[in-house]
C-alpha positions, -999 to 999 in steps of 0.1 A, spaced: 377 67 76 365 26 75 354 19 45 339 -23 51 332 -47 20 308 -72 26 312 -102 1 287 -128 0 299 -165 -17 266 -177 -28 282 -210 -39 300 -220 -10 279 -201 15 302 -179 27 304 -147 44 332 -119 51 335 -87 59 368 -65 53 382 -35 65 395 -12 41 410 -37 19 431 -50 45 418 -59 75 397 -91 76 370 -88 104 346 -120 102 355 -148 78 326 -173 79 295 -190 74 268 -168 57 242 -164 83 214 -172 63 207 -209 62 187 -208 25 218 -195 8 201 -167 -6 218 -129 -9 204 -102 16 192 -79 -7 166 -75 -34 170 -70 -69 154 -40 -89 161 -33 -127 141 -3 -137 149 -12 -172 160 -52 -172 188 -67 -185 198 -103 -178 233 -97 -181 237 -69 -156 224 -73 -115 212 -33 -119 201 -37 -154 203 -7 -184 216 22 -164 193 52 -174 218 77 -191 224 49 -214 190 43 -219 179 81 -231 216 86 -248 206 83 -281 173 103 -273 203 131 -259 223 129 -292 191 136 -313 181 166 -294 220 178 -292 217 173 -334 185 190 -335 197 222 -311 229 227 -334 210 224 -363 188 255 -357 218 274 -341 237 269 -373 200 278 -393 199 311 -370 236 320 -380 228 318 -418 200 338 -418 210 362 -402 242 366 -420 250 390 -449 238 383 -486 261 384 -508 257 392 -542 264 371 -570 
């Protein structure tokens, strides 16, 4: 199996592909003459610090940890209910 790693060098405008990790195949100019990257960039939820933005399981984690919470809660409710009385 080839696995190839395409770097772009935005600065220098620069362009090379690699061969699993070893194995450099074109070492060159980029090929497009503005400089810009050739992809697009979409952040379903933005963040100016990332290029793919707030990943979505950490976006509804703490939505996840409050229903977790909530779901133990009434298993540990159902147990004590239905548990023995004891006198006192």
């Amino acid at each position: 199996m080839v696995v190839l790693y395409h770097y772009f060098n935005k600065q220098d405008k620069t362009y090379a592909i690699i061969a699993n990790k070893q194995n450099v195949l074109f070492d060159g100019k980029m090929i497009y003459p503005d400089g810009k990257l050739p992809f697009d960039v979409c952040q379903h939820y933005p963040n100016n610090s990332c290029l793919y933005g707030i990943s979505i399981p950490r976006k509804v984690r703490t939505e996840k940890a409050y229903t977790n919470n909530m779901q133990q809660y009434m298993i540990d409710g159902a147990k004590l209910a239905s548990g023995k009385i004891l006198a006192m």
